[in-house]
C-alpha atoms as one frame of an Amber mdcrd trajectory, in Angstrom:
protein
  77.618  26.893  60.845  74.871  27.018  58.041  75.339  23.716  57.444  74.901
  23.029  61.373  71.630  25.092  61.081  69.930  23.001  58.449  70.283  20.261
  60.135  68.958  21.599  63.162  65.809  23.170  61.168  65.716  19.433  59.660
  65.513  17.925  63.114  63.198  20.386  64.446  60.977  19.770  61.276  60.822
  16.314  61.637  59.892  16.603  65.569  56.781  18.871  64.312  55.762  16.106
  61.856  55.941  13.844  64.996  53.956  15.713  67.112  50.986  16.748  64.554
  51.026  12.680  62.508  52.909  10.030  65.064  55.607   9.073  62.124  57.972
   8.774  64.745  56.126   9.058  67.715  55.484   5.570  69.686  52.886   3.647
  68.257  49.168   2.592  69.936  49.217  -0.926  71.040  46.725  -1.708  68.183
  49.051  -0.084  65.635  51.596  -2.045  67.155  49.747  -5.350  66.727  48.789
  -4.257  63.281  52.485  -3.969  62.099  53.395  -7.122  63.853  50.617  -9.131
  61.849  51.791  -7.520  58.482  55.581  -8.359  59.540  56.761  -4.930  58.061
  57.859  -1.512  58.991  54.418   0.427  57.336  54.007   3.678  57.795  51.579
   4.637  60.481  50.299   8.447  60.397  48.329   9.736  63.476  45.111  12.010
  62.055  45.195  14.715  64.570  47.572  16.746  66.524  47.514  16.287  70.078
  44.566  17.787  72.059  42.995  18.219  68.363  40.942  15.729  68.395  37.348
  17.168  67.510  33.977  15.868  69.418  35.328  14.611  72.459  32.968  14.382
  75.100  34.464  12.436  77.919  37.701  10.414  78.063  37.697   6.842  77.073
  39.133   3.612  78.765  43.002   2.743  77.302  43.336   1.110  73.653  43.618
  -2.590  73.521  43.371  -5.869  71.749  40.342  -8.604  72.123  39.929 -11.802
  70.778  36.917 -11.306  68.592  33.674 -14.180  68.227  35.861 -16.118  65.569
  38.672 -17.956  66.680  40.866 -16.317  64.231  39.331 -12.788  64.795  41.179
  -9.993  66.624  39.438  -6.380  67.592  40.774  -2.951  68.465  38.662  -1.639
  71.398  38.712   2.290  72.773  40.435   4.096  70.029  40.481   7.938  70.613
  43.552   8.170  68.885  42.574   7.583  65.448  45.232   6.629  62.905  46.200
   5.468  59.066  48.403   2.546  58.633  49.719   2.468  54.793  50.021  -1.088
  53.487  52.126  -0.445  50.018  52.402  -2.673  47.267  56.492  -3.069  46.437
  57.555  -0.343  44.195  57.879  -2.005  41.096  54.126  -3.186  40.738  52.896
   0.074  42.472  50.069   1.215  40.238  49.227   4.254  42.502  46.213   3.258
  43.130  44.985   3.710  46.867  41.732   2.406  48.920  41.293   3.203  52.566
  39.664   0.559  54.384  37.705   0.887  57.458  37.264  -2.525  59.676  34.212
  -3.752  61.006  32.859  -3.768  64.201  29.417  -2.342  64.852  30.773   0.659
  65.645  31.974  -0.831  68.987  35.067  -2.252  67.847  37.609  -2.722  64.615
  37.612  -6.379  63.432  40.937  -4.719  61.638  42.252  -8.811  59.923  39.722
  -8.626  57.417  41.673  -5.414  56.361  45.000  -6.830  56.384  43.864  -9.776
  54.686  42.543  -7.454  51.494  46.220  -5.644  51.994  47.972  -8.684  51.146
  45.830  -9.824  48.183  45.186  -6.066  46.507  49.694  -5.248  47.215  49.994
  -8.007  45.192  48.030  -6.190  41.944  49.818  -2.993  42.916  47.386  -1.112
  44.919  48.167   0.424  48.363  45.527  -0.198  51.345  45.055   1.952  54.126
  43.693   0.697  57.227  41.504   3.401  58.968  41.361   2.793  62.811  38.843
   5.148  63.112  37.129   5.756  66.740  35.656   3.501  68.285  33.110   3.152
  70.647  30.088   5.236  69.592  30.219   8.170  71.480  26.760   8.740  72.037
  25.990  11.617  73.981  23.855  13.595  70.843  26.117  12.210  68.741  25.655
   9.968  65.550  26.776   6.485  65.654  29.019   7.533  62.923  30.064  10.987
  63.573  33.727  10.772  64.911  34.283   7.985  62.274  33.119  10.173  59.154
  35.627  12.999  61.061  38.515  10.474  61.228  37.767   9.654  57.388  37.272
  13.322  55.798  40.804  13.801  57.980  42.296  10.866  56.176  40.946  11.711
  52.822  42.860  15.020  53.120  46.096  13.905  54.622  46.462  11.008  52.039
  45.599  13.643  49.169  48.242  16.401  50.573  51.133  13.819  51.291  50.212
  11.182  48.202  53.628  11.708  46.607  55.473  10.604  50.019  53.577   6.823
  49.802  53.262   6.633  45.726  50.230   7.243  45.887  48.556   8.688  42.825
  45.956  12.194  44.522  43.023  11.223  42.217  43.426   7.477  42.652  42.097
   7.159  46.101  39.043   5.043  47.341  37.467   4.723  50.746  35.391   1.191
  51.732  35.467  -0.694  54.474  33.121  -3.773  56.183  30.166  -3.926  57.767
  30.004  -0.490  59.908  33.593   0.486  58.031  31.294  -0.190  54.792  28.649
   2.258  55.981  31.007   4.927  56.891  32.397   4.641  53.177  28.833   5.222
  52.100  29.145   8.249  54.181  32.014   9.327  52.991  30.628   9.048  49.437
  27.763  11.309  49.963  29.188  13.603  53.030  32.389  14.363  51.580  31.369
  18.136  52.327  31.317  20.368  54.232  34.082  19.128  56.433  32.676  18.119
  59.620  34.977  19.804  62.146  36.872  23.265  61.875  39.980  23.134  59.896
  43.353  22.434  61.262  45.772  22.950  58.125  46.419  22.107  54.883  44.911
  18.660  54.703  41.282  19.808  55.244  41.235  22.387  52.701  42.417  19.330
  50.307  38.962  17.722  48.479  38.536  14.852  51.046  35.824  13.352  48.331
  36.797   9.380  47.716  37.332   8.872  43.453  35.899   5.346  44.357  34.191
   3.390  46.777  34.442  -0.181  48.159  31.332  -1.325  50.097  32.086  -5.073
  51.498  29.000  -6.576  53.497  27.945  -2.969  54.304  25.659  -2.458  57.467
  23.182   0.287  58.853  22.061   1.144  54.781  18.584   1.317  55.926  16.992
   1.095  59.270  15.753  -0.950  60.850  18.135  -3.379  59.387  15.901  -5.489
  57.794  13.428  -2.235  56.380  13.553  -0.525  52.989  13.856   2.836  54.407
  17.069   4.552  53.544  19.157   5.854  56.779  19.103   9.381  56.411  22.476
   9.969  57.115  23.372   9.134  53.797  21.611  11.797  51.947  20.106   9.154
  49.475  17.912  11.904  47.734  21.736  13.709  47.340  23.196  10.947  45.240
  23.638  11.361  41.711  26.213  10.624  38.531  27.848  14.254  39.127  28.561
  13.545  42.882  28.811  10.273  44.016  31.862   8.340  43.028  31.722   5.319
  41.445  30.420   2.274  43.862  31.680  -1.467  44.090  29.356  -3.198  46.595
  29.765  -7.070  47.548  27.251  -9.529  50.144  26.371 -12.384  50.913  22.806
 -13.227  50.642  22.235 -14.672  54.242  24.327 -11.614  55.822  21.389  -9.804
  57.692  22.260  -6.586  56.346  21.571  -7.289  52.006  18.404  -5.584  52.287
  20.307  -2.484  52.728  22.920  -3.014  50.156  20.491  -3.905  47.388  18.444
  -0.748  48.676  21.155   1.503  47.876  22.207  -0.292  44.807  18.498   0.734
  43.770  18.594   4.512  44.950  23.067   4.069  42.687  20.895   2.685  39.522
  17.790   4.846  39.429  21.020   7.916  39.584  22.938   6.427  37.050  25.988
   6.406  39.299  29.021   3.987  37.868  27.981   0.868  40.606  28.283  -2.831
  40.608  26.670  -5.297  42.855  27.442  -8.872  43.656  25.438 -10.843  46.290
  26.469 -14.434  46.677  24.103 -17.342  48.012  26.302 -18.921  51.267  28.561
 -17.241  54.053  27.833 -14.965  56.829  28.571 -11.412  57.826  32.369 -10.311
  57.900  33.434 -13.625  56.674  36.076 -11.353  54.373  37.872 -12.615  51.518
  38.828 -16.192  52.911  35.366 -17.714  53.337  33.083 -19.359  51.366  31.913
 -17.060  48.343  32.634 -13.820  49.406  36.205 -14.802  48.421  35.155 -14.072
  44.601  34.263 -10.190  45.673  37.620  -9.581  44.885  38.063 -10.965  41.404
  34.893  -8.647  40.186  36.545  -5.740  42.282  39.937  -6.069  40.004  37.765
  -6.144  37.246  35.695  -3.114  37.652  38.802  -1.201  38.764  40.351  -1.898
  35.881  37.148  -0.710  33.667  37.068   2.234  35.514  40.301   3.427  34.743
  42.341   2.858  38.064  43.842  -0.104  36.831  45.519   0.767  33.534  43.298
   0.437  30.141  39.782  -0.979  29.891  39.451  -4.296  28.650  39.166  -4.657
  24.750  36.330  -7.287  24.436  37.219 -10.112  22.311  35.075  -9.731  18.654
  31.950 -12.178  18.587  31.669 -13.535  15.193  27.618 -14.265  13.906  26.951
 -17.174  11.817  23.381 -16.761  10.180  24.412 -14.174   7.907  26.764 -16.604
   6.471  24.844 -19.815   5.904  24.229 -21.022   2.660  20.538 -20.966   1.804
  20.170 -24.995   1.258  15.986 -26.919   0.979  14.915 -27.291   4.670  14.935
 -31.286   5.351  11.694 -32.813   5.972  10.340 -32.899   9.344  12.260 -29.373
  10.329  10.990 -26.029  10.297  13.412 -22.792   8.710  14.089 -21.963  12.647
  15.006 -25.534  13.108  17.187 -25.832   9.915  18.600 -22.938  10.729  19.980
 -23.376  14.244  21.353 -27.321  13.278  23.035 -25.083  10.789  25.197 -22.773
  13.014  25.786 -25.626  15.389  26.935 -27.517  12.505  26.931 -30.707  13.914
  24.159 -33.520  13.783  21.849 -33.057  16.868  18.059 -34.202  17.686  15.724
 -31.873  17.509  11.879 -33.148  19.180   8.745 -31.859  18.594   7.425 -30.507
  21.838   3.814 -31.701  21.533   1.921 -34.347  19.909   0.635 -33.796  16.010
  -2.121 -30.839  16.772  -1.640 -31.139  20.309  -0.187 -27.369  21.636  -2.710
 -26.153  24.049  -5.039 -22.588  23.084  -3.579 -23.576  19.017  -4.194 -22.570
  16.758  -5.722 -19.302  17.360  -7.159 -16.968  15.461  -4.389 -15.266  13.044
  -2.240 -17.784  14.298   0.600 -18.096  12.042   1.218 -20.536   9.123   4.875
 -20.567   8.692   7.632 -19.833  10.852   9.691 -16.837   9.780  13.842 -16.446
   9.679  15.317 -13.322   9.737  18.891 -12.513  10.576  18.312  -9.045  12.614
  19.062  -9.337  15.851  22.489  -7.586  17.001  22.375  -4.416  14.657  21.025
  -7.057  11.471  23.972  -9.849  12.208  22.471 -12.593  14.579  19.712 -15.533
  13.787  15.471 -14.230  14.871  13.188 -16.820  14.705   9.033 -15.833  14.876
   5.717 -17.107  13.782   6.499 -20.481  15.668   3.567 -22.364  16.129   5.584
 -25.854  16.123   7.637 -25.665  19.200  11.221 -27.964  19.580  13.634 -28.782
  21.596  17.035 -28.416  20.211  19.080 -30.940  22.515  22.804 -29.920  22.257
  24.746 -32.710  24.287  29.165 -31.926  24.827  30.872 -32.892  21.825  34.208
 -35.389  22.827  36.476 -32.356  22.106  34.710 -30.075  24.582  33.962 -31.606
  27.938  32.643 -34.850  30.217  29.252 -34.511  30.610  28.522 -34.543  33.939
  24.296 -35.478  33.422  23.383 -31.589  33.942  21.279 -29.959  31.537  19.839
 -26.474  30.920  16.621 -25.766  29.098  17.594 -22.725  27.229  14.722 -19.984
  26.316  15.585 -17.247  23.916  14.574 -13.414  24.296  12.494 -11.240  22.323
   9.945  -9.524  23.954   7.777 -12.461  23.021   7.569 -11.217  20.035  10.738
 -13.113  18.457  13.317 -15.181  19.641  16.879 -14.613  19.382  18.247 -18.107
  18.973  21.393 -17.648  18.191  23.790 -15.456  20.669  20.720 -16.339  23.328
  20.274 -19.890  22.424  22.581 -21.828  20.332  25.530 -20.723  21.070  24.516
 -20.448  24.756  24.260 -24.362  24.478  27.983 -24.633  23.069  29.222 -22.090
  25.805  27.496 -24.857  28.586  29.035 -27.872  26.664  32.006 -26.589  27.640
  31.260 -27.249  31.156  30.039 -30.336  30.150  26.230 -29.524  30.614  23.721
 -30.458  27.820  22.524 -27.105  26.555  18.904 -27.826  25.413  17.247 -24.546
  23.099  13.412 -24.348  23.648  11.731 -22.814  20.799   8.601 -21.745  22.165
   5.949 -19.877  20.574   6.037 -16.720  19.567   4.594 -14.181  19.290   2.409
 -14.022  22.390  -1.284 -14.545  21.201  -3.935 -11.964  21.103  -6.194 -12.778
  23.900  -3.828 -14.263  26.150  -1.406 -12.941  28.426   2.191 -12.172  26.629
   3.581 -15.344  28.818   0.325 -17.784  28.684   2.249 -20.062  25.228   5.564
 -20.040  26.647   4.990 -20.968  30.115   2.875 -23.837  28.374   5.863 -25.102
  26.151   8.458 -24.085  29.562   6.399 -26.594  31.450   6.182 -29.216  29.155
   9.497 -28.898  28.128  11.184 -29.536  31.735   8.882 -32.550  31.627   9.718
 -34.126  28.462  13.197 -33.563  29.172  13.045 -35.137  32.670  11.032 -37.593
  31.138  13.639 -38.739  28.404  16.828 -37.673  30.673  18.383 -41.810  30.645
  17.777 -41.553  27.463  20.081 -38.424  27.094  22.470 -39.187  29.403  21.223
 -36.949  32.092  20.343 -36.627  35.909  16.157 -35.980  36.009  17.472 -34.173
  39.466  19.954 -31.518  37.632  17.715 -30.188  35.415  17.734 -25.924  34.791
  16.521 -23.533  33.136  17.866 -20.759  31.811  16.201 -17.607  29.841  17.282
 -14.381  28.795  15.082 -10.901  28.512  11.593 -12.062  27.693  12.652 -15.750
  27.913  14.515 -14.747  31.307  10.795 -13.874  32.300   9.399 -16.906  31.415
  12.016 -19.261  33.390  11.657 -17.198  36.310   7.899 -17.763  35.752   8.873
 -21.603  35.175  10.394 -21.627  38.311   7.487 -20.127  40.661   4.731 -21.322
  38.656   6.089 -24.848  38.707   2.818 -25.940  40.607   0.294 -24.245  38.523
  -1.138 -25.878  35.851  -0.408 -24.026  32.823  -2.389 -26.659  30.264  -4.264
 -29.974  30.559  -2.513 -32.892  30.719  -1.405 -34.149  27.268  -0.240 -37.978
  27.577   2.116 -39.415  30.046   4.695 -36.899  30.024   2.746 -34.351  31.894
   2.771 -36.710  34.873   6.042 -35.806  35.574   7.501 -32.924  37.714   8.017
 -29.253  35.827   9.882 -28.067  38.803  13.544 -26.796  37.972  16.434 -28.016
  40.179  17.886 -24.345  39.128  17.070 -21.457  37.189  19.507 -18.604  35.600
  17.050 -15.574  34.737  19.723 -13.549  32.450  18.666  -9.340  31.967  14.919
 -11.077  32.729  12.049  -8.916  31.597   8.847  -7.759  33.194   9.528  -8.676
  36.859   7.636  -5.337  37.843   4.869  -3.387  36.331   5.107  -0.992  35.139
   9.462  -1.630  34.273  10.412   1.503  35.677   8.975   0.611  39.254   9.755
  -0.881  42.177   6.586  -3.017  42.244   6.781  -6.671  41.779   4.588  -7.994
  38.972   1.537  -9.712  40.049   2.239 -13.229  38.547   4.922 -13.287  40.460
   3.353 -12.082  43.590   3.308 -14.981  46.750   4.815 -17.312  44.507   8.518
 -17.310  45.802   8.572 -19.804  48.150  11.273 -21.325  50.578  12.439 -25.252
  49.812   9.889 -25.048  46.725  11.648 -22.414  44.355  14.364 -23.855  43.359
  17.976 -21.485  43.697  18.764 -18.830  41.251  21.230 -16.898  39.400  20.837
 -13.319  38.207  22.975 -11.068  35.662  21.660  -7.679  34.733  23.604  -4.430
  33.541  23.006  -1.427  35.373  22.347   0.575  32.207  19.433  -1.954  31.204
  16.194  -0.846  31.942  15.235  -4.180  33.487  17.908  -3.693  35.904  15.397
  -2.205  38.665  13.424  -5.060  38.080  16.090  -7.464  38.984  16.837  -5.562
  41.862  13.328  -5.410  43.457  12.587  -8.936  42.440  15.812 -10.464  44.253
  14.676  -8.338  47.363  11.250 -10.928  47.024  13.852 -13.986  46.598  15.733
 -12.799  49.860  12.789 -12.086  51.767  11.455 -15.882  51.174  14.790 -17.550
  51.746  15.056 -18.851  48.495  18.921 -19.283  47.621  20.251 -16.855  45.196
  23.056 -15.147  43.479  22.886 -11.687  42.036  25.246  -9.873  39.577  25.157
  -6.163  38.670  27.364  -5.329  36.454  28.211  -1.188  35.735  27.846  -1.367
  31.935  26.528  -3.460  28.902  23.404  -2.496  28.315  20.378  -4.912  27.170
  20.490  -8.204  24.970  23.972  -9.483  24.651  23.771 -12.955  25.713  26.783
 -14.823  24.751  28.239 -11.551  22.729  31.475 -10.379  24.701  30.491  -6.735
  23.077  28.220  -6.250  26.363  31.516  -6.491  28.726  31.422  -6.268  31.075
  27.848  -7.950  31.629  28.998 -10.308  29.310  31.366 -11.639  32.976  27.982
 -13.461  33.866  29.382 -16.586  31.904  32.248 -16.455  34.660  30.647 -16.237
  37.600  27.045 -18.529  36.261  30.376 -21.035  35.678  31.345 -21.291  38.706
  27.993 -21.054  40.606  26.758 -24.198  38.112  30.285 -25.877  39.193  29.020
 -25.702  42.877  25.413 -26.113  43.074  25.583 -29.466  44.536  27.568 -27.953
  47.547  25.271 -25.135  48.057  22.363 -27.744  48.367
């Protein structure tokens, strides 16, 4: 008999878990479809109990399936009962990790295959995805466009947290994201994690329904109207901070009509010093997911930063960057070289031209007063370790073409300008070795040493946009000569230099110097430009105002496409940020990295991982320029 009664109490236990989660109860014809598309048995949990459902104002027409605008797209219409499929990883790869994903869909409908596609590729590293099918359409009637939905996903915060050890799912491992509208409720989520919004039912909402992570994937509604600056109030920007807000992962495209928005919040995420990352790429359109056109790399970076956040086993041990000034032998500088020169052929160690940038006497507003008389070598960037190079009144061009053991060249070449705050340049793990890292993708890596430091009188920039300008020319000028294409020729500049090519590439048209000779006939316009952790984009640095030089200059089919790589923690970072709004805003194609950590001036270094993952992704966006033209 007792063992008659257990099994009774069993049943009736399991009939209770029906009723309040749908484990066994029949499924929605959307959860149905759902679990037909995966081709598996997945758990699906129901979020309330019946007649539970909070902030119902009317009844709603029956669930069902649409095709969406996209041949391939399907959508979930009139959901009012609001459920959690889980999408696990197979047991042996499980890493515990969990991220609820909420589809997109305006808030009219779920666009739920962009979901299932992420399942598929994030099972595969071990992590579990939940799809959210929160409710759908807005409910209007004094409601919030997101109300019900930021109910459905506090609910599924709790339940996941209370039951975590049924699905393998690790309690403070668990992420909410979503796209487009499912992006913006995970924004909610992040800063309206409490109070709940809804009385309590049981267990589950007196769990911590606050996300460890978030996943933002072409996120809408961030500010409004949609193209505007100003936050949407809903998310409590003025709320967010380091203490509160979990750590952020945000991905766009740049034509997707909502970046505005992300790169506003990734502002409001840096100025609170919240672990974020940011990564905008330069072609495909909103909700294109992870099988389109560049928003297919959003998921390599996610891995990544998972992974240096701690969800995804240890952080990465960067790989040790060995210096080579401090090592040189001190030998007599050959004639017609300068120490800097010397110096840099040196480290390369390999026989390369190096050509005077001007004719003898010829470098515009030179010599100046206190102008110096002999360039200066100092091994002291990088903590006293890496090759600085000042007092350069005889600019060069170091032209570093691919050795045979490193790669074909393919006629590319990048003008490389050194940081330094214009007072220096760091020509070695900024310029040198930047050269050998793009021979390796078989692109000429050409160092400019320009002149530094900036002369009293002038403006910090006036000598080095001089020598930038002339530089692209002589270089387009010589480019059979060198084996080159004069139409794939970039520039590329890091910290102060950064500054200066992104001045290069807006102040192509402006006359920087009288014409010289010949050379200055031809065209200083870059076909590209890579501003690395640029400089002095906004006045004063810790502002969101644009620097004037830089004001009206962006221009559509005249500024040539860009690349952008900043760490979070560098104080430049909020520059970056408010300058690529100015890109966007003129249409000028552009790609934009924010990575969490790494801090300021690492250039080649690996020691500034994970900033040091712009060589990566500049790689590949080099790789494909001439498709994105």
């Amino acid at each position: 008999m007792h063992s008659v009664m257990k099994k009774i109490l069993w049943a009736g236990g399991v009939m209770l878990l029906a009723a309040m989660y749908g484990r066994a109860a029949e499924l929605t014809v959307a959860d149905a479809e759902v679990r037909k598309e995966l081709g598996r048995d997945c758990p699906v949990v129901y979020l309330w109990p019946e007649g539970k459902v909070p902030d119902e104002p009317r009844p709603i027409d029956a669930e069902s399936i649409q095709p969406g605008k996209q041949s391939e797209a399907r959508t979930i219409r009139n959901v009012s009962r609001p459920s959690m499929t889980i999408i696990a990883p197979p047991a042996d790869k499980n890493t515990g990790v969990a991220l609820v994903l909420g589809p997109g869909g305006g808030y009219v409908g779920l666009g739920y295959r962009n979901v299932t596609d992420v399942a598929r590729l994030l099972n595969a590293r071990g992590i579990t995805v939940v799809l959210l099918k929160y409710r759908v359409p807005r409910r209007g009637e004094g409601f919030t466009k997101d109300h019900q939905p930021l109910q459905d996903a506090q609910r599924a915060l709790g339940i996941l947290r209370t039951r975590a050890a049924e699905w393998g799912i690790d309690p403070k491992k668990i992420g909410i994201g979503g796209f487009s509208a499912g992006g913006h409720m995970g924004a909610a989520l992040a800063n309206n994690f409490e109070p709940r919004l809804y009385p309590a039912l049981d267990e589950a909402d007196k769990t911590s329904c606050r996300p460890d992570f978030a996943v933002l994937l072409a996120p809408a509604y961030l500010t409004g109207p949609i193209e505007s600056r100003t936050p949407d109030p809903k998310l409590r920007y003025g709320e967010i901070s380091a203490k509160k807000t979990p750590p952020t992962f945000i991905a766009i495209t740049m034509p997707d009509k909502f970046t505005t928005g992300a790169t506003e919040y990734m502002l409001a995420l840096t100025k609170a010093k919240v672990n974020a990352e940011m990564h905008v790429y330069p072609t495909g359109e909103h909700g294109a997911g992870i099988a389109k056109d560049w928003l297919a790399e959003w998921s390599v970076e996610c891995l990544r930063w998972l992974a240096d956040a701690g969800f995804l086993g240890p952080k990465p041990t960067p790989e040790k960057f060995t210096y080579k000034a401090s090592s040189l032998a001190e030998s007599p500088v050959p004639a017609g070289l300068t120490e800097g020169d010397w110096k840099l052929k040196q480290i390369l160690g390999r026989e390369v031209p190096v050509i005077p940038l001007w004719p003898e006497g010829g470098a515009p507003d030179d010599p100046v007063p206190g102008a110096p008389a002999k360039e200066v070598v100092a091994v002291k960037s990088r903590g006293g370790t890496a090759l600085n190079i000042t007092q350069v009144a005889r600019p060069t061009l170091l032209v570093v073409s691919p050795s045979k053991a490193q790669a074909k060249p393919n006629g590319r070449a990048v003008i490389i300008m050194p940081g330094g705050g214009y007072g220096g340049l760091a020509a070695e793990h900024e310029g040198v070795r930047v050269a050998e890292w793009l021979n390796e993708q078989g692109i000429t890596g050409i160092v400019l040493k320009y002149r530094v430091p900036s002369r009293k009188g002038f403006e910090k920039h006036h000598h080095a946009l001089q020598d930038a300008q002339r530089a692209m020319r002589m270089v387009r000028s010589r480019a059979a000569e060198w084996g080159l294409d004069p139409k794939k020729i970039g520039v590329m500049g890091f910290s102060a230099g950064g500054h200066a090519a992104a001045m290069l590439c807006t102040s192509f048209d402006r006359e920087a110097y009288p014409a010289k000779d010949d050379i200055d006939r031809v065209s200083c316009r870059p076909d590209f430009g890579l501003p690395i952790y640029a400089a002095y984009l906004t006045e004063p640095t810790d502002s969101d105002t644009i620097a004037a030089d830089f004001k009206d200059r962006l221009k559509r089919e005249a500024t040539p496409p860009l690349f952008f790589a900043v760490a979070k923690d560098d104080r430049f970072s909020r520059g970056v940020l408010n300058f690529y709004l100015e890109v966007r805003a003129a249409q000028v194609p552009a790609e934009m990295h924010i990575y969490n950590a790494g801090g300021h001036g690492g250039g080649i270094d690996p020691i500034s991982y994970p900033t040091s993952e712009w060589t990566r992704a500049a790689a590949r966006w080099l790789s494909a320029l001439d498709a994105t033209k």
